[in-house]
N, CA, C and O of each residue as an XYZ file, in Angstrom:
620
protein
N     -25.651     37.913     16.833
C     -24.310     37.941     16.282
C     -24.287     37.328     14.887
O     -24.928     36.339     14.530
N     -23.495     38.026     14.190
C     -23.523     37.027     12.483
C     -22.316     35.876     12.530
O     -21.101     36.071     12.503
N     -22.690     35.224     12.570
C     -22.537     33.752     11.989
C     -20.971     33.509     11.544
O     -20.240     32.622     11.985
N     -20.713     34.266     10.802
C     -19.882     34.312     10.165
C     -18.679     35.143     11.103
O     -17.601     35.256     10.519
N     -18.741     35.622     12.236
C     -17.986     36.244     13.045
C     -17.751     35.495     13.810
O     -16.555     35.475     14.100
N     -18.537     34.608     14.474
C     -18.596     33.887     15.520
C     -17.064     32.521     15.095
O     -16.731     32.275     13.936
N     -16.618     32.078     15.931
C     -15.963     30.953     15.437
C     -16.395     29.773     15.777
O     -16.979     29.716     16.859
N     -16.239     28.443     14.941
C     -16.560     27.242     15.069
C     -16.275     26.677     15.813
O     -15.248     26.199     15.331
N     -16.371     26.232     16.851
C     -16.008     25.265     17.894
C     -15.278     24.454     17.914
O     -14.373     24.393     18.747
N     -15.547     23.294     16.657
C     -15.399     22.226     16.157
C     -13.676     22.859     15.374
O     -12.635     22.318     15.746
N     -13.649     23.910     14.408
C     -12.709     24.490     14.067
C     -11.814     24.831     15.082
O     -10.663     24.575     14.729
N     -11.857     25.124     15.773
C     -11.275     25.706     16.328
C     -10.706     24.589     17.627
O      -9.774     24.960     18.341
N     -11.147     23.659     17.775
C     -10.642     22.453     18.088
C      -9.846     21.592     17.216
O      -9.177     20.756     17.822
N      -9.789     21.592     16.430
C      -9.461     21.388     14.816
C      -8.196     21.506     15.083
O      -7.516     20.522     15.374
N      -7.684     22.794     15.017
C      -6.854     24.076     15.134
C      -5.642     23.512     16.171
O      -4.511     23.581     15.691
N      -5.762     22.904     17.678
C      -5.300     22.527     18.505
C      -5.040     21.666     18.390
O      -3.986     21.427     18.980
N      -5.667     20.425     17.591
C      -5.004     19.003     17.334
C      -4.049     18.501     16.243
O      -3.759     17.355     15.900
N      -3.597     19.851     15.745
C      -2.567     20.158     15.106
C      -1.435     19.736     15.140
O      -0.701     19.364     14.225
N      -1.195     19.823     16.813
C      -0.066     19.483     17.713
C      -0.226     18.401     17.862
O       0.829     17.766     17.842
N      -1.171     17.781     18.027
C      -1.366     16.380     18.755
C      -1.077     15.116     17.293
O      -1.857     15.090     16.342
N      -0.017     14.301     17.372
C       0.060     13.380     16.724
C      -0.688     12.429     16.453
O      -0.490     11.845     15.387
N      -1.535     12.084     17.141
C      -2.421     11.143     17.421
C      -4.319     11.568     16.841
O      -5.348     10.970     17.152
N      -4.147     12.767     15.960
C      -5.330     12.711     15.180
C      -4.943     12.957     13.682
O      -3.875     12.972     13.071
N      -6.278     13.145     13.338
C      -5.618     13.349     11.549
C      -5.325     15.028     11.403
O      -4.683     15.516     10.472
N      -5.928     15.796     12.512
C      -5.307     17.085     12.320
C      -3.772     17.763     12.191
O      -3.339     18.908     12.060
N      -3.137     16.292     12.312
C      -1.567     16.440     12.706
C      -1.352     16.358     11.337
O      -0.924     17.135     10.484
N      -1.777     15.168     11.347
C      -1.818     14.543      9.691
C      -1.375     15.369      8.764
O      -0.336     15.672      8.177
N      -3.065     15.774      8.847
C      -3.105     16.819      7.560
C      -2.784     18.116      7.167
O      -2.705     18.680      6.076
N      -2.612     18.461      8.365
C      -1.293     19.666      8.582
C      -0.066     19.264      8.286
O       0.634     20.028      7.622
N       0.318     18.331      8.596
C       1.774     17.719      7.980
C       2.081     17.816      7.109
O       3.205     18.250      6.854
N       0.758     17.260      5.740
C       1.303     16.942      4.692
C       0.435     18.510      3.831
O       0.698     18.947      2.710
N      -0.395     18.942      4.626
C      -0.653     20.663      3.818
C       1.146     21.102      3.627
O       1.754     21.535      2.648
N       1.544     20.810      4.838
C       2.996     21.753      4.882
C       3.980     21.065      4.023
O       4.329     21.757      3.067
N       4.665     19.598      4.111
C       4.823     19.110      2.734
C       4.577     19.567      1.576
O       5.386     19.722      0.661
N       3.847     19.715      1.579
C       3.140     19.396     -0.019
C       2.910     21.053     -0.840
O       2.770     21.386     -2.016
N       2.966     21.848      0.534
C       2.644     23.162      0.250
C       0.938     23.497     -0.008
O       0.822     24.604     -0.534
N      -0.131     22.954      0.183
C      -1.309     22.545      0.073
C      -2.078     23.882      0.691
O      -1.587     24.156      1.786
N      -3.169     24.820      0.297
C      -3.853     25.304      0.931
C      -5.276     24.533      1.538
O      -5.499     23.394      1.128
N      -6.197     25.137      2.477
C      -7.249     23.939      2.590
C      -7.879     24.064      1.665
O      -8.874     23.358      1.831
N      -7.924     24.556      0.728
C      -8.703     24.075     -0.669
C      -8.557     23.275     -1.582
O      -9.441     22.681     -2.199
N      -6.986     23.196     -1.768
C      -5.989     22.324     -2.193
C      -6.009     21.308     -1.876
O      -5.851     20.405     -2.697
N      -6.217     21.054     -0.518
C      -6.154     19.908      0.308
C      -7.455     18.918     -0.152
O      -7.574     17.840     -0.735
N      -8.209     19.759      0.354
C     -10.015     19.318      0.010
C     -10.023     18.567     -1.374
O     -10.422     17.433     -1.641
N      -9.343     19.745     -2.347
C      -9.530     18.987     -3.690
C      -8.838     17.430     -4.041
O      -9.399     16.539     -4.679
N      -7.230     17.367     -3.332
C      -6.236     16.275     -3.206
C      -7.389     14.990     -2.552
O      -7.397     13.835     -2.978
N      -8.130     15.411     -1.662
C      -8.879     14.277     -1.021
C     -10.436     14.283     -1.499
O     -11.335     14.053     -0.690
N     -10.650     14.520     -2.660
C     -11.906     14.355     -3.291
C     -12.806     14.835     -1.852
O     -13.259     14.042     -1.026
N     -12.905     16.050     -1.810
C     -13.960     16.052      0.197
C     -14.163     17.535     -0.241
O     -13.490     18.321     -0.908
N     -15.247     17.593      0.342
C     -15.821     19.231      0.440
C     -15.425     19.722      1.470
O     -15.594     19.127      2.534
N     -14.674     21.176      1.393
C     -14.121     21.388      2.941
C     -15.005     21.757      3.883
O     -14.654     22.524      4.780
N     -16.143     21.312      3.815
C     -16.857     21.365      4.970
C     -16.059     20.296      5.897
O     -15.867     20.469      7.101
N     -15.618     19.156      5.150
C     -15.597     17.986      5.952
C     -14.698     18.123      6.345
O     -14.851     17.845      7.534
N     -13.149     18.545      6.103
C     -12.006     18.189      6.303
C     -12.032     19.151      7.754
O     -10.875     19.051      8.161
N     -12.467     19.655      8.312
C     -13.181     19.207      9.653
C     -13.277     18.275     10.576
O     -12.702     18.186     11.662
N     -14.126     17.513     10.013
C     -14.861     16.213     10.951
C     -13.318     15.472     10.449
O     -12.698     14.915     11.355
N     -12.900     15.461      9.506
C     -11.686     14.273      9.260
C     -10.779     14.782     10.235
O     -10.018     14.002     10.807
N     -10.771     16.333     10.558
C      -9.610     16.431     11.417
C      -9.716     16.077     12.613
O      -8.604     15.965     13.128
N     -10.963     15.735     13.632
C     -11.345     15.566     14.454
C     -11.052     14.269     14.702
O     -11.126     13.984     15.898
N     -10.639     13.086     13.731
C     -10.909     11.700     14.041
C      -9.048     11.212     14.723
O      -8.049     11.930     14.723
N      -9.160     10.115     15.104
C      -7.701      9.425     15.512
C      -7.447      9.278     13.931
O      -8.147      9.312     12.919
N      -5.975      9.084     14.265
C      -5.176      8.523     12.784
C      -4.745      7.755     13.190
O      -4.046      7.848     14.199
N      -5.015      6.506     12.479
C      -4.439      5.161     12.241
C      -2.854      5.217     12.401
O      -2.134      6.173     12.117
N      -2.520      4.142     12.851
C      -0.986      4.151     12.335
C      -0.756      2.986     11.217
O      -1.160      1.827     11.316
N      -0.124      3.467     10.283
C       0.291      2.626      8.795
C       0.874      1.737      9.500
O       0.797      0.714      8.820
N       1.241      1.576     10.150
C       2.395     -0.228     10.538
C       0.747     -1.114     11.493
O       0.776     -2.182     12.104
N      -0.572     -0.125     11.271
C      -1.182     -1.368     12.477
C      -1.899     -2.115     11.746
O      -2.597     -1.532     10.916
N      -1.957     -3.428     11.800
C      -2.829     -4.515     11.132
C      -4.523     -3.860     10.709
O      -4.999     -4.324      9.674
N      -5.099     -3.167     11.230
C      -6.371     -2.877     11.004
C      -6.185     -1.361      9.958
O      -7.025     -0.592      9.491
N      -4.648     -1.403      9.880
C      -4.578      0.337      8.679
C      -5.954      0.300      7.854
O      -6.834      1.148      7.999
N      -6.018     -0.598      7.125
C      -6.817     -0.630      5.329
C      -8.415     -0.129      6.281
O      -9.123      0.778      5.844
N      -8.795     -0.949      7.687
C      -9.989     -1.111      8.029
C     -10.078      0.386      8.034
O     -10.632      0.965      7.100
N      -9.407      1.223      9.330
C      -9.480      2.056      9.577
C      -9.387      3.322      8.659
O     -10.047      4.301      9.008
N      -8.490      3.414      7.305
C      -8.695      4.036      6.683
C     -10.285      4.169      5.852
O     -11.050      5.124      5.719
N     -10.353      2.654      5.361
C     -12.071      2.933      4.948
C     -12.825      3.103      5.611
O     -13.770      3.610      5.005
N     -13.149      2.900      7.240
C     -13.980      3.542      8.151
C     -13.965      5.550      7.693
O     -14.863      6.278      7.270
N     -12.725      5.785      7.991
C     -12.382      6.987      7.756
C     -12.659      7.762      6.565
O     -12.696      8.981      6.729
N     -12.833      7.369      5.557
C     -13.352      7.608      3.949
C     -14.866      7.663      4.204
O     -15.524      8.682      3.996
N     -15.434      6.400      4.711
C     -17.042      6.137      4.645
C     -17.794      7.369      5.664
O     -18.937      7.769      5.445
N     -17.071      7.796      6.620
C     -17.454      8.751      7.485
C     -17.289     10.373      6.849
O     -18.283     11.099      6.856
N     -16.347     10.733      6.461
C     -15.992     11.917      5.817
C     -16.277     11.994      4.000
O     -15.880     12.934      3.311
N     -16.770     11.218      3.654
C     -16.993     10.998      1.934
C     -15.848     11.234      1.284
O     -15.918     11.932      0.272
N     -14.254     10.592      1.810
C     -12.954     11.165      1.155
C     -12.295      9.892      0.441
O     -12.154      8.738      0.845
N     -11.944     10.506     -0.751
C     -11.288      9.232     -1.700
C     -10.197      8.361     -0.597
O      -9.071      8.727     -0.260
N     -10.838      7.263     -0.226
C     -10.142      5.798      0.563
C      -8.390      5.879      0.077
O      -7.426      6.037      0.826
N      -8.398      5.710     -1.442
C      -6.766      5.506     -1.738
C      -5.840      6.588     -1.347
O      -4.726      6.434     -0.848
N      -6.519      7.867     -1.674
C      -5.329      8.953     -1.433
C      -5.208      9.140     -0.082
O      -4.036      9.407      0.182
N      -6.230      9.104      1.333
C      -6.209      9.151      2.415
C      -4.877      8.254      2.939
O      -3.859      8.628      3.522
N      -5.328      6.854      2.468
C      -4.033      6.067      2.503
C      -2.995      6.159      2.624
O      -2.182      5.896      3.511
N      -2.964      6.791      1.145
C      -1.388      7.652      0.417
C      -1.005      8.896      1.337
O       0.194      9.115      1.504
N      -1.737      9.541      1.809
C      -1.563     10.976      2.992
C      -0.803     10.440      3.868
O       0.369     10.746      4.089
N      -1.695      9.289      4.613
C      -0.901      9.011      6.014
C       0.438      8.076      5.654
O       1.519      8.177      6.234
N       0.197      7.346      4.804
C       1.398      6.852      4.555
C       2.961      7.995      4.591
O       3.967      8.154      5.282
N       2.315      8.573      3.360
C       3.675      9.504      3.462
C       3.932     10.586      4.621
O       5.105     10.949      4.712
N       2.885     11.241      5.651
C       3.083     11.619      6.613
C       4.342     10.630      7.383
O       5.426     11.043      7.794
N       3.812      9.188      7.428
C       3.928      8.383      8.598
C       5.959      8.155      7.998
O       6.989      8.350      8.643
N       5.783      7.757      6.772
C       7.232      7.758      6.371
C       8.462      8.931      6.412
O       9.685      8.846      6.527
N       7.460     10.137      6.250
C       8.946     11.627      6.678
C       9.029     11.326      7.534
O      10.182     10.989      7.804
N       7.746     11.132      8.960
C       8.284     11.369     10.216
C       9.455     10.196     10.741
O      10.253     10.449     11.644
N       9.410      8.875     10.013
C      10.098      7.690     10.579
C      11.617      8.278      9.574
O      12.506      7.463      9.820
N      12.240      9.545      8.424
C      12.859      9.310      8.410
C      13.748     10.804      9.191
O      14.940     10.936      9.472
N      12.966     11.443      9.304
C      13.168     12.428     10.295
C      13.489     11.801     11.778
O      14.241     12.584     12.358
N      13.298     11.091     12.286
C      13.736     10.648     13.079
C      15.225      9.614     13.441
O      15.725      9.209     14.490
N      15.577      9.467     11.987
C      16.899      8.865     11.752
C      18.188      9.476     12.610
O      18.177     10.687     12.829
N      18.868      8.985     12.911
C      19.855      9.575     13.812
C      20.702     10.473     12.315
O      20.776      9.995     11.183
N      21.204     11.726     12.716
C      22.251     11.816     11.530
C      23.260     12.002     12.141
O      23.593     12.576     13.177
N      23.979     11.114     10.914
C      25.370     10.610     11.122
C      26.661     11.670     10.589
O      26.287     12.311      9.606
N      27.718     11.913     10.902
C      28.663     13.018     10.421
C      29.199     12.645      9.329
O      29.370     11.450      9.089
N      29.596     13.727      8.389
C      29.835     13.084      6.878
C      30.758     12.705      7.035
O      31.070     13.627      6.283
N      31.657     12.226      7.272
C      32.784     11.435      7.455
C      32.549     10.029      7.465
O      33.312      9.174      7.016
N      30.886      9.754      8.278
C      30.852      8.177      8.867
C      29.730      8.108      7.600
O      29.411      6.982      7.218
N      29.256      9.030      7.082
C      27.993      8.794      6.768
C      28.124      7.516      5.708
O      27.155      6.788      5.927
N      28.818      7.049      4.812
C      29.602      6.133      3.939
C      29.291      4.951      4.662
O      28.517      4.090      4.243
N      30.064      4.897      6.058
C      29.994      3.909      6.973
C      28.754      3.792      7.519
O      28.707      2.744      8.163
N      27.613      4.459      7.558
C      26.569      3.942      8.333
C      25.763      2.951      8.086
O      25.636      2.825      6.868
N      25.143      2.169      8.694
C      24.012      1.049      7.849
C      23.035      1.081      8.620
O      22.775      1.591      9.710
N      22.295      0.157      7.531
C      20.944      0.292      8.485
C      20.667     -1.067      9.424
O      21.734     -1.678      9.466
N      19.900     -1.594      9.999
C      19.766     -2.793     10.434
C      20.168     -3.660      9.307
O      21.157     -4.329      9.606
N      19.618     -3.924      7.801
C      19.853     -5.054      7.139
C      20.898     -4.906      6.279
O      20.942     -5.430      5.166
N      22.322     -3.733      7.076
C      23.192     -3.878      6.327
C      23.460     -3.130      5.137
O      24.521     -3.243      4.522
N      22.391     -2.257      4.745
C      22.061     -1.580      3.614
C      22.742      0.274      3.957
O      22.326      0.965      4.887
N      23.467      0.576      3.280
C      24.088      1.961      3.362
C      23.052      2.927      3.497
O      22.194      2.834      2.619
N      22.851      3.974      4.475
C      22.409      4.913      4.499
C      22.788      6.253      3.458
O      21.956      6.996      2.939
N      24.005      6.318      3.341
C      24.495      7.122      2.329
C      23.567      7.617      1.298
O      23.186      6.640      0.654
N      23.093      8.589      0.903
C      22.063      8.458     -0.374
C      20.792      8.031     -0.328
O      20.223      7.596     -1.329
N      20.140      8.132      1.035
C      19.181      7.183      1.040
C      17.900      8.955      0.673
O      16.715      8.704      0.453
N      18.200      9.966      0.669
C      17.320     11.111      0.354
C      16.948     11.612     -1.024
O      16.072     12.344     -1.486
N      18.572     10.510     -1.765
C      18.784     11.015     -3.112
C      17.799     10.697     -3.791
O      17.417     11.642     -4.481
N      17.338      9.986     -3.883
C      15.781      9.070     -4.386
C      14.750     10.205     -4.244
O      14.167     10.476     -5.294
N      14.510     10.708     -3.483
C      13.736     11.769     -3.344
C      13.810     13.277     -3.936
O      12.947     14.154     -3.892
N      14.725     13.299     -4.336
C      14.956     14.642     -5.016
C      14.042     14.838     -6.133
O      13.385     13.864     -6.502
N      13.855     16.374     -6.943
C      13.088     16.290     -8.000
C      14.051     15.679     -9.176
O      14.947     14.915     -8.818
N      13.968     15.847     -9.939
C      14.618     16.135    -11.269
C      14.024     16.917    -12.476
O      13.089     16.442    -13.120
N      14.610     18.187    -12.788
C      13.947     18.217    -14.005
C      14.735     17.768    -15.248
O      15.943     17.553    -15.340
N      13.407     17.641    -16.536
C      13.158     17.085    -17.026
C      14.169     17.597    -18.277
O      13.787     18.659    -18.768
N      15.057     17.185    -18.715
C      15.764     17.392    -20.104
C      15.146     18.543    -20.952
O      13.945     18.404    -21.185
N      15.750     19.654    -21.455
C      14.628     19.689    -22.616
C      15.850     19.525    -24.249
O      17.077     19.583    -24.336
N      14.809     19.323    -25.247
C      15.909     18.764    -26.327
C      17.252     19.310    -26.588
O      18.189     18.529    -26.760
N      17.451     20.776    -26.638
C      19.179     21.057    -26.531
C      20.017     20.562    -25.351
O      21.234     20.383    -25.393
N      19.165     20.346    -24.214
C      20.063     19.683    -23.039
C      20.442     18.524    -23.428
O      21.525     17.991    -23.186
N      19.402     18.030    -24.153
C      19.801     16.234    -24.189
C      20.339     16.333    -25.712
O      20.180     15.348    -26.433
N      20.713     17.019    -26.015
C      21.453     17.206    -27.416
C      22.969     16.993    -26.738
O      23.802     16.088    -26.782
N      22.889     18.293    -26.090
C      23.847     18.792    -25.388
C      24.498     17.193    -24.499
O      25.706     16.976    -24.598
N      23.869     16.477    -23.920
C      24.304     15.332    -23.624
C      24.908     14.028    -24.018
O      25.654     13.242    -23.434
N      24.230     14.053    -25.447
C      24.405     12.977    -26.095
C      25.771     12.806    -26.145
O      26.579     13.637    -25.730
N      26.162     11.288    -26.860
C      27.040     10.936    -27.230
C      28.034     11.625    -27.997
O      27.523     12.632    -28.486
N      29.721     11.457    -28.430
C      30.001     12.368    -29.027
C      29.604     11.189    -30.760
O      29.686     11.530    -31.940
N      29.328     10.263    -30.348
C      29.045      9.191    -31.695
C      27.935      9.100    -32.051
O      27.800      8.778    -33.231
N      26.756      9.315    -31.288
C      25.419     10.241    -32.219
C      25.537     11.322    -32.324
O      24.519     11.993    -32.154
N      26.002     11.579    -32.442
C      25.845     13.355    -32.530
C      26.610     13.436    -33.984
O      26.172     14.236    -34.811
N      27.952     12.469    -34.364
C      28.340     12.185    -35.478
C      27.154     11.524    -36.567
O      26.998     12.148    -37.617
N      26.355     10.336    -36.354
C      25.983      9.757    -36.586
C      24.576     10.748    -37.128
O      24.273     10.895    -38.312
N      24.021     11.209    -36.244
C      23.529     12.635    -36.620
C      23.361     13.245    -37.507
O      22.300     13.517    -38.067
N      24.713     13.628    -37.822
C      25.350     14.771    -39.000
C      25.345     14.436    -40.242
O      24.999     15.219    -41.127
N      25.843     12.869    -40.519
C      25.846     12.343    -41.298
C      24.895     12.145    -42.218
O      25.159     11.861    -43.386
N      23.131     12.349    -41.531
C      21.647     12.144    -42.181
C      21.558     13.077    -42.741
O      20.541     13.311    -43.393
């Protein structure tokens, strides 16, 4: 049989732990889909040859709130040859959509009124996250003051 027909085992186990929260295949499917990432994309984001991102999918994922995170992430780097910081940065932000996806939502009416444990308004708490683009000079012309814009004229 050629080789290349046959499927990977290992892949294809891969494939199934997708579902499972509790490896990095969840992971990194998570944040492919985030991020919009193909696995090449991915490979490149984590300095790793996609041979590996494989074996990385195969491993447990740490959870960011457990005292041994930093250990376990550099275990996880030293095993798969994948840049330590951005791995970090992956599960982190995996680990943070899912904790805010899980937020109760509140009806816009209360949403004003909601808080969080320390008292802090939920209201706006996504707005932070939005993109923004970026001005370009007639916009921010277009913005300015009506007293530079005098001030301006005057040069």
């Amino acid at each position: 049989m050629n080789e290349q027909t046959t499927p990977n085992p290992l892949s294809a186990l891969a494939l199934k732990l997708r579902r499972d929260p509790r490896y990095m295949a969840y992971a990194l499917a998570a944040y492919q889909q985030q991020e919009n990432l193909s696995d090449k994309e991915l490979a490149e984001t984590l300095s790793i040859l996609p041979e590996l991102i494989v074996r990385l999918a195969l491993c447990r994922r740490p959870a960011a709130s457990a005292p041994q995170f930093a250990e376990q992430v550099r275990e996880l780097a030293d095993f798969t040859l994948t840049d330590e910081s951005q791995l970090a940065g992956i599960l982190r932000q995996v680990d943070g959509l899912e904790k805010l996806a899980a937020l109760p939502v509140t009806a816009p009416e209360t949403e004003a009124q909601a808080e969080t444990q320390f008292g802090l308004p939920l209201a706006g708490l996504l707005a932070a996250a939005r993109d923004r683009e970026e001005e370009t000079d007639d916009q921010a012309q277009i913005n300015e003051p009506p007293a530079a814009k005098n001030m301006a004229d005057d040069e």
